[in-house]
C-alpha positions in Angstrom: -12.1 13.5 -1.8 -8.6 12.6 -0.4 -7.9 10.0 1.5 -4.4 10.1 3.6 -2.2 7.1 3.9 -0.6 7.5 7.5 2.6 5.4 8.7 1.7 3.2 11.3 5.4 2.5 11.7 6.5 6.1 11.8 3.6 8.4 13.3 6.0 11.7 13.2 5.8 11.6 9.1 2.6 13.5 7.5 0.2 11.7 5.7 0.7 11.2 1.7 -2.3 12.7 0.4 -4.2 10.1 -2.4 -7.3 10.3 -4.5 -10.4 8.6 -2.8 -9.7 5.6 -5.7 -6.8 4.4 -3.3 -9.2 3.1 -0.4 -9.8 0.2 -3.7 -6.3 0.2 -4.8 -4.0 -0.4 -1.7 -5.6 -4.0 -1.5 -3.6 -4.9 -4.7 -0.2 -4.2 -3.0 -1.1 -5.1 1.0 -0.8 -8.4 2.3 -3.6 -10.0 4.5 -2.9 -9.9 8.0 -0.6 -12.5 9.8 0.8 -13.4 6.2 4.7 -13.5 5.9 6.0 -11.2 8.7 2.1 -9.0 8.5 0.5 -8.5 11.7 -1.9 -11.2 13.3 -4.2 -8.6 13.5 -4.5 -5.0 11.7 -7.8 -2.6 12.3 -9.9 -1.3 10.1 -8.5 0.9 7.4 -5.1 -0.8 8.0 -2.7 -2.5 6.1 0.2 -4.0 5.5 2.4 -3.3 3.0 5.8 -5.6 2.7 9.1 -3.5 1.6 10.3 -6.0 -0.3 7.4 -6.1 -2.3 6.5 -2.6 -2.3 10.6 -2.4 -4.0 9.5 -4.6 -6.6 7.0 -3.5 -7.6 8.5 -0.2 -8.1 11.1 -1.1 -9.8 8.6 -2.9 -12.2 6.6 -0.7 -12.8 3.4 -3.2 -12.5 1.3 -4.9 -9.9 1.1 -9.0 -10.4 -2.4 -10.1 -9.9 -3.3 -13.6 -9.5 -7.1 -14.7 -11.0 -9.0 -16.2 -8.2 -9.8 -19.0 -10.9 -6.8 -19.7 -12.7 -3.3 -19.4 -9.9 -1.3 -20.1 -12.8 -1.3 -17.2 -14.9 -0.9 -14.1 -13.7 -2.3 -10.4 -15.2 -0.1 -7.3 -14.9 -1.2 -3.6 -14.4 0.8 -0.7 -14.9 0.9 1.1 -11.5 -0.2 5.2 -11.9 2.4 7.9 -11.2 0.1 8.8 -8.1 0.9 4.8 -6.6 4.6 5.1 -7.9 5.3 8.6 -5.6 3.6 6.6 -2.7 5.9 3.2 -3.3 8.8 5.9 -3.3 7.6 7.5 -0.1 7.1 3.9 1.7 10.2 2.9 0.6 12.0 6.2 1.1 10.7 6.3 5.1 10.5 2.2 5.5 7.0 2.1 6.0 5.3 -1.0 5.7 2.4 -1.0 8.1 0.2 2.2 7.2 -3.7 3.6 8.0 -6.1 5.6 5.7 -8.0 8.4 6.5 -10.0 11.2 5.3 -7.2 13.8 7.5 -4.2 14.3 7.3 -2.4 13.5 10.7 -0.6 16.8 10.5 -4.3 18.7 9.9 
C-alpha cells in the first residue's frame, strides 16, 4: 500500500507517494504539536515537520534519536533514499506541516 504525504502548507502540490512503512517513520522527523513554532493542535494523520530540521537531516544523512532512558547519548539511523527524495521535496516546496493518506490529492 501507499500512503501519500500531502502539504498542508501548500494544497496545490500533489502528494509524494511513500511505502505504507512511512505512517511509522515520519514520527522520527515530526515534532509534537505546539513544540518550537509546531501548531497547538494538528489532526489526526498530521504532522509537523520543522525546515530546519528536515535540512539537517538531509544534509546528514541520519536521523538523531534520543533513548527514552538514557537523554544523553543519542543513536543514529541512516535515513533510506525513499525519506531522502521526500526531505528534498519538503525542503524543495517549504513544506513543514503535511497529512497522510491512502490518496493522492490529485487522484
Amino acid at each position: 500500500m501507499t500512503v501519500y504525504v500531502q502539504s498542508m502548507t501548500h494544497p496545490e502540490l500533489a502528494g509524494f507517494a511513500m511505502p505504507d512503512r512511512f505512517r511509522h517513520d515520519v514520527t522520527y522527523f515530526a515534532t509534537p504539536a505546539g513544540t518550537g513554532n509546531a501548531p497547538a493542535k494538528l489532526g489526526d494523520g498530521e504532522f509537523w515537520i520543522p525546515l530546519d530540521e528536515a535540512r539537517i537531516t538531509l544534509d546528514d544523512g541520519v536521523i538523531r534519536l534520543v533513548s527514552p532512558l538514557d537523554s544523553e547519548h543519542t543513536t543514529e539511523i541512516e535515513i533510506t533514499e525513499e525519506q531522502e527524495r521526500w526531505l528534498e521535496w519538503m525542503i524543495q516546496h517549504e513544506v513543514q506541516h503535511i497529512l497522510l493518506s491512502a490518496r493522492s490529492a490529485s487522484s
